[in-house]
C-alpha positions in Angstrom: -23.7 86.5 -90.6 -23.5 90.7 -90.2 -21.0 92.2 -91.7 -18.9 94.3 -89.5 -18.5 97.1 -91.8 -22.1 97.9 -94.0 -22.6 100.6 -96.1 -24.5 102.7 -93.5 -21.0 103.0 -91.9 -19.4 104.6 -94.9 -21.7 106.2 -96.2 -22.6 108.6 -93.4 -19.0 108.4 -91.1 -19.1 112.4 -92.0 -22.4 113.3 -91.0 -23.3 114.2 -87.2 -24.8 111.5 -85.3 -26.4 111.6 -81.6 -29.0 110.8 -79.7 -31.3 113.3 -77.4 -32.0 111.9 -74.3 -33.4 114.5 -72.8 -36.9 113.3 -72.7 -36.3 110.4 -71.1 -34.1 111.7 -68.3 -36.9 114.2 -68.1 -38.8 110.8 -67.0 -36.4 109.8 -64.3 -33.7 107.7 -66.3 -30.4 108.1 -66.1 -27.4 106.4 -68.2 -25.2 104.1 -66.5 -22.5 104.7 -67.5 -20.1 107.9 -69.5 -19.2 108.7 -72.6 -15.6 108.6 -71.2 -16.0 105.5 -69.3 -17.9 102.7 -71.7 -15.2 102.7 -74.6 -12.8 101.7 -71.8 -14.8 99.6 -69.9 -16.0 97.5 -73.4 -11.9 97.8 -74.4 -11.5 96.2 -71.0 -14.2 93.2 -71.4 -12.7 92.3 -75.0 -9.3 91.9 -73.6 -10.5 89.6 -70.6 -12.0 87.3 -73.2 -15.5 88.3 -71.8 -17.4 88.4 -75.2 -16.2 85.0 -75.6 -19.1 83.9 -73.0 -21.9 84.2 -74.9 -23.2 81.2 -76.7 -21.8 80.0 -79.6 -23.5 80.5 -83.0 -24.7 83.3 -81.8 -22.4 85.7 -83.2 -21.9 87.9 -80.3 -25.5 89.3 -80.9 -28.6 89.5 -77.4 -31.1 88.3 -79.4 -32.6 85.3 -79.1 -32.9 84.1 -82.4 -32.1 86.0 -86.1 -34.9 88.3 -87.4 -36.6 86.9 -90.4 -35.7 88.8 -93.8 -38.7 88.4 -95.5 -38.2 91.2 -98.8 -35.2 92.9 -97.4 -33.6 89.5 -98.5 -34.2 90.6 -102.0 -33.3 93.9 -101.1 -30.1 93.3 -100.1 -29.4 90.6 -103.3 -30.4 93.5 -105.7 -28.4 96.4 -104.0 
């Protein structure tokens, strides 16, 4: 089961993190929705009990079935 809080997310909260889309909007995409709009709109869906429609076992996550560890299983025992 992921953990909702992994290191990754403490260890780097103070350092800047963004994406450049640039490229890709060079290429005729554009986003759907806002940065002012999706925190709302996501806020919105929890509340509703939308997330709650996904398959159980699934722990809220799109994919299909759970990536295979392989050595990052060790990994992550060892760390």
């Amino acid at each position: 089961m992921p953990k909702p809080v992994d290191p990754w997310h403490y260890l780097t909260y103070h350092k800047p993190f963004c994406f450049d889309v640039k490229h890709v909007e060079a290429q005729g995409w554009n986003p759907k929705h806002s940065n002012h709009d999706l925190p709302h709109e996501s806020f919105d869906l929890f509340l509703t009990g939308g997330y709650q429609k996904q398959e159980a076992g699934s722990c809220f996550s799109p994919h299909r079935k759970r990536a295979k560890d392989g050595v990052l299983w060790f990994l992550k025992k060892v760390s």
